[in-house]
C-alpha positions as CSV (number, residue, x, y, z in Angstrom):
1,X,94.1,87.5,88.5
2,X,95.9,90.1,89.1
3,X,99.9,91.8,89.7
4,X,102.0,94.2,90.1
5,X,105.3,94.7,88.3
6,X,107.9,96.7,90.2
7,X,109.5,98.1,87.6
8,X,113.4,98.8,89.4
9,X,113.1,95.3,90.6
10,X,112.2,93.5,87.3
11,X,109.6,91.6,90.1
12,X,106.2,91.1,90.1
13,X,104.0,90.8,92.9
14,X,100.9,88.1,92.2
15,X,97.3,87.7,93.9
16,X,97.0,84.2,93.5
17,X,92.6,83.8,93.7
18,X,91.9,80.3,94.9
19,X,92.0,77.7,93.0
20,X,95.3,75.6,90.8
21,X,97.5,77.2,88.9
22,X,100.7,76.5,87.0
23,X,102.6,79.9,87.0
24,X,106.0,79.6,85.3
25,X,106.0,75.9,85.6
26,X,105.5,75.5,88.9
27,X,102.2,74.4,90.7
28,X,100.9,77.1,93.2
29,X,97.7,76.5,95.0
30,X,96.0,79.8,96.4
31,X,94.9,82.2,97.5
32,X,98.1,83.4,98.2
33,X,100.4,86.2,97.1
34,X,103.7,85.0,95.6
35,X,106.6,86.9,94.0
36,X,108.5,86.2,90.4
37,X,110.3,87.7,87.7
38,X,108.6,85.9,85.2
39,X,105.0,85.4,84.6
40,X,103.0,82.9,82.6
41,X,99.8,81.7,84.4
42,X,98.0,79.0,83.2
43,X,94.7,77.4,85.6
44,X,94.6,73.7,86.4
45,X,91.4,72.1,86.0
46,X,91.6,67.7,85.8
47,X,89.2,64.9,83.9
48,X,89.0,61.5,83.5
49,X,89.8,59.8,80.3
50,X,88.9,56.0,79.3
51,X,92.3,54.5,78.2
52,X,90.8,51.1,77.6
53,X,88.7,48.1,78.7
54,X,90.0,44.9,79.7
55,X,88.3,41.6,78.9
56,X,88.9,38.0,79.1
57,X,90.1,38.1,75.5
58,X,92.6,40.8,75.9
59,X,92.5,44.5,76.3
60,X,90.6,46.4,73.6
61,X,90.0,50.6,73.1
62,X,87.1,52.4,73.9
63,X,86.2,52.4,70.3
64,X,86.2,48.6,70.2
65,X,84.1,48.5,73.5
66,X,81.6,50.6,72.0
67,X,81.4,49.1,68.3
68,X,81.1,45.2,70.2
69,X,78.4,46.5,72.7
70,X,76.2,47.7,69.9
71,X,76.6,44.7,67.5
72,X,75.6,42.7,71.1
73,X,72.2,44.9,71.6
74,X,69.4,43.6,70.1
75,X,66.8,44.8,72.3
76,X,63.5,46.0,70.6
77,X,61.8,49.6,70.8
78,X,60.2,48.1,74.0
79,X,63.1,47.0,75.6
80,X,62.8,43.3,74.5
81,X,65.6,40.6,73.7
82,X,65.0,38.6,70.9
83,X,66.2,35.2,72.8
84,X,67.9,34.9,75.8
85,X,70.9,34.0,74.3
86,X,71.4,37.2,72.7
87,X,70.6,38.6,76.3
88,X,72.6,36.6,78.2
89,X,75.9,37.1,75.6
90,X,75.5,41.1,76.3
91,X,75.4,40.8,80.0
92,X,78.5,38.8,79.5
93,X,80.1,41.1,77.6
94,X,79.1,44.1,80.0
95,X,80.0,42.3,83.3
96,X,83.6,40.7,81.5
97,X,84.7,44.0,80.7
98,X,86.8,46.5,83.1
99,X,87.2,49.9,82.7
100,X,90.2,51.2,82.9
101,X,90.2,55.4,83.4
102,X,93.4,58.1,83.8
103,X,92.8,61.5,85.3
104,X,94.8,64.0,83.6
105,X,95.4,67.6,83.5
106,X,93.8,70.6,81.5
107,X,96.1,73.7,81.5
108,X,94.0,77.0,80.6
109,X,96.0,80.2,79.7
110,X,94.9,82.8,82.2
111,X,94.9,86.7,81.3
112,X,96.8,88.6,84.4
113,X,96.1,92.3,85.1
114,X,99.0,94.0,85.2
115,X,99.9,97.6,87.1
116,X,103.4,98.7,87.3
117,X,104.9,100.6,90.1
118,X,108.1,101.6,91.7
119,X,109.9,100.1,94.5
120,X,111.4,102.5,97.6
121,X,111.6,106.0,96.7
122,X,114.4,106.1,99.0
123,X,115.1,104.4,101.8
124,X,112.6,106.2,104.0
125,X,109.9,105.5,101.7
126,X,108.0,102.9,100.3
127,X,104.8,102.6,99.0
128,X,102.0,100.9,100.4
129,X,101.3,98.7,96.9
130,X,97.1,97.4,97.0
131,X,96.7,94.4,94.4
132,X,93.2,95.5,94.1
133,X,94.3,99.0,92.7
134,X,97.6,100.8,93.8
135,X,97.6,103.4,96.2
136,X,98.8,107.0,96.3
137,X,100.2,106.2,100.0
138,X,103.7,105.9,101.1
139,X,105.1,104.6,104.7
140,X,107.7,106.9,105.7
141,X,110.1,106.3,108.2
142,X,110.2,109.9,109.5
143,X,112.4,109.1,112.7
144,X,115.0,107.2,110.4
145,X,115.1,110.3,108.3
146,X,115.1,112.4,110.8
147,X,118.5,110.9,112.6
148,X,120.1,110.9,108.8
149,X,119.8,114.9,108.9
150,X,121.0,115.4,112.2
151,X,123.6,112.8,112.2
152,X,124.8,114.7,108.6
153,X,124.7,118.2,110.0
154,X,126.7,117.2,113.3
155,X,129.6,115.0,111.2
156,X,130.0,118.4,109.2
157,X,130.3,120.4,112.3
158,X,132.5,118.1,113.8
159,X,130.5,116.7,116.6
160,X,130.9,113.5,117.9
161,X,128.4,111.3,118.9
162,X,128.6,109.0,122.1
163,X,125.4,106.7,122.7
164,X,125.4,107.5,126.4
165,X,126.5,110.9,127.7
166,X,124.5,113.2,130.0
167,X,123.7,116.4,128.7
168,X,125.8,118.2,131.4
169,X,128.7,116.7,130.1
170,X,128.3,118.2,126.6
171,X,128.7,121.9,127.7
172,X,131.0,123.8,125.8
173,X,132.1,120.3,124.3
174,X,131.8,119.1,120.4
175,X,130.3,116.2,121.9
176,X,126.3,114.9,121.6
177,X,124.8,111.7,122.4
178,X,121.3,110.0,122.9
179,X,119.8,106.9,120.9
180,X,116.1,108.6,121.0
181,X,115.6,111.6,119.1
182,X,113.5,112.8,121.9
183,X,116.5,112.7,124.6
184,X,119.5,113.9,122.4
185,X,122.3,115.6,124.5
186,X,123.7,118.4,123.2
187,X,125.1,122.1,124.0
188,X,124.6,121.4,127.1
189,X,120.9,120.3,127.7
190,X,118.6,118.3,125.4
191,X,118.7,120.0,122.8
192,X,115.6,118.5,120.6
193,X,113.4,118.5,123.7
194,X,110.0,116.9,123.2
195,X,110.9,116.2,119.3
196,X,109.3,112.5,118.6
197,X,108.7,111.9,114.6
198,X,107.2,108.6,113.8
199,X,106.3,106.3,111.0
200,X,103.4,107.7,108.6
201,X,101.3,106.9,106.1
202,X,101.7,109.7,103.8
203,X,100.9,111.0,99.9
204,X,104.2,112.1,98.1
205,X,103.5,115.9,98.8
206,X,103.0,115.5,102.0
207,X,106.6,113.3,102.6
208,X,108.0,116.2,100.6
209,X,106.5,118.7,102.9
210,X,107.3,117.1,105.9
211,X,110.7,116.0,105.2
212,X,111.9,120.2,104.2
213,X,110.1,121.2,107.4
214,X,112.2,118.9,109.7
215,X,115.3,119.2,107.7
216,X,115.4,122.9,108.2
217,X,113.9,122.5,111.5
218,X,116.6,120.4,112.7
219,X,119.3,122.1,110.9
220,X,118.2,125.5,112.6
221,X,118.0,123.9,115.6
222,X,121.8,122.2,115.7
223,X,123.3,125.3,113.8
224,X,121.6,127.6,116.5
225,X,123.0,125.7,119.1
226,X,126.2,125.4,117.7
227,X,126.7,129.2,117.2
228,X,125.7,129.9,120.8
229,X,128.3,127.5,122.2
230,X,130.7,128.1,119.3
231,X,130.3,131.3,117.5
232,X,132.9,134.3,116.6
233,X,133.0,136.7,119.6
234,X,131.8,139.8,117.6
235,X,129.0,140.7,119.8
236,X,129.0,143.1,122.3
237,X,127.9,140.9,125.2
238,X,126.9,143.1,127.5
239,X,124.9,145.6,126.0
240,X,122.9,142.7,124.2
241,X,122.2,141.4,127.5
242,X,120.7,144.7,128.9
243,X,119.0,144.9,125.5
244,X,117.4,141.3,126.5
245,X,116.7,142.3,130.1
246,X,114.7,145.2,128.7
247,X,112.9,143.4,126.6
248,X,112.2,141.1,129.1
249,X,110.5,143.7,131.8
250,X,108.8,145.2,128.4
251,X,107.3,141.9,127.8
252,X,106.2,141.5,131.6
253,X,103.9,144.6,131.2
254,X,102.0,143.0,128.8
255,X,98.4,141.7,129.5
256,X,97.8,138.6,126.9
257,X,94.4,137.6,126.5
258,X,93.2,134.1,127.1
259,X,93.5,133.2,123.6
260,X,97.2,133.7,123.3
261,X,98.3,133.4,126.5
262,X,100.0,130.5,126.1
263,X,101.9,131.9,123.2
264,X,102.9,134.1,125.5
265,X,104.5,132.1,127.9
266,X,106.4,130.4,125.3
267,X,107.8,134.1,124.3
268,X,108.8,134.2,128.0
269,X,110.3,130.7,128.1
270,X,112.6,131.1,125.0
271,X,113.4,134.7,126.6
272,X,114.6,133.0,129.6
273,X,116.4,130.4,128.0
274,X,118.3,133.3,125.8
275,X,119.1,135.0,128.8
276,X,121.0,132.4,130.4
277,X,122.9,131.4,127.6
278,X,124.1,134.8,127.2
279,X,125.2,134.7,130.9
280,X,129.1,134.7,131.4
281,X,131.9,134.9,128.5
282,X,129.8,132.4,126.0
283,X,130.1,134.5,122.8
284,X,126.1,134.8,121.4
285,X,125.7,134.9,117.3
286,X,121.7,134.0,117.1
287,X,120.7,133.0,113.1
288,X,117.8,135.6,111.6
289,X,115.4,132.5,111.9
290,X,115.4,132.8,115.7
């Protein structure tokens, strides 16, 4: 048999084989998988015991049957009776006596393989626990984690969040809303776009890989938005402009080949979008990432 004992629980987790057990007094019949914070397993197996024999004379024990039904059994090496009388008193005996049996429990101790493990990491992450060996695997809830760091880096702007707003009615307003990560308004517009993280199965590296990369993602993301709606006017708007104008005919000369041409586009895609943000008195401060 075998469990596993999550430690920061004080529970373990049983693979109850088939079969009758007793496991910490209580009868369990599997298979089946059953929790407890105690554990003392013992198998049930049953057999029948002779309690006595009744007879027209009175009940007598099993000893007493047997000890009357050899002084009784005279038969010879070849199976003869001596008389009939001495026949005929044995068959009495035999046919006058009722046996009276009691089925009755045998408890076994059973030895239970015991691995230990931990409960949630946090509460995005839980292991996947495998009674026939544990596994390196976690299921993280990347979405929930996901809306933890945004809702966290909003509250410390100061953003509020409304569940339904349309992203024109967040321009130039501390105001976001959305209840899908992939239709957040924000700054305007949606500001995650096409941003959909969902539940993984994942090693403990890989959760931490994954988890930095859409923290600063996300983090980048709001705090980019938020300093192009927001930011100090220190910038000297119109000369940055003409800067991105130029850079935009510059990048309109170039001749991408087919393998990066779609990198390409992006570039002119996240010009665009630069441009018109820039457009009117919004004041621009753009983090180094971008």
């Amino acid at each position: 048999m075998k469990a596993l004992y999550i430690e920061d629980l004080n529970t373990y987790l049983v693979k109850v084989p088939p079969g009758n057990y007793l496991i910490n007094g209580e009868k369990v019949t599997g298979p089946q998988e059953i929790t407890c914070k105690d554990l003392a397993v013992e198998s049930i197996s049953y057999k029948t015991n002779i309690i006595k024999y009744e007879t027209p004379e009175g009940d007598i024990s099993e000893e007493e049957y047997k000890k009357k039904l050899n002084e009784l059994d005279l038969v010879d090496e070849w199976d003869n009776w001596p008389d009939l009388d001495s026949e005929f008193a044995y068959r009495r005996f035999v046919n006058g006596c009722k046996c009276i049996r009691e089925r009755v429990e045998v408890l076994t101790k059973v030895n239970v393989q015991i691995t230990k493990v931990k409960h949630e990491v946090n509460k995005f992450l839980t292991p996947i626990w495998k009674l026939d060996g544990v596994s390196e695997l976690y299921r993280y809830d990347r979405e929930g984690a996901c809306w933890e760091i945004i809702l966290n880096k909003m509250n410390e702007l100061g953003m509020v969040h409304e569940e339904k707003v349309d992203y024109s009615v967040t321009q130039n307003k501390k105001v976001w809303g959305g209840t899908t990560l992939r239709f957040l308004t924000g700054f305007g517009k949606y500001f995650l776009r096409n941003f959909e993280p969902k539940t993984q199965r994942v090693t403990y590296e890989e959760y931490t890989k994954i988890y930095n990369s859409d923290k600063k993602f996300l983090e980048n993301t709001i705090q980019y938005n938020y300093n192009l709606t927001f930011g100090q006017r220190n910038l000297d708007t119109k000369k940055f402009a003409d800067n991105l104008e130029t850079l935009k005919a510059t990048l309109g000369r170039v001749e991408p080949k087919q393998k990066t041409y779609s990198v390409y586009m992006k570039c002119h895609r996240m010009l665009n979008d630069i441009i018109d943000a820039t457009k009117g008195d919004v004041v621009k401060e753009y983090l180094d990432s971008v």
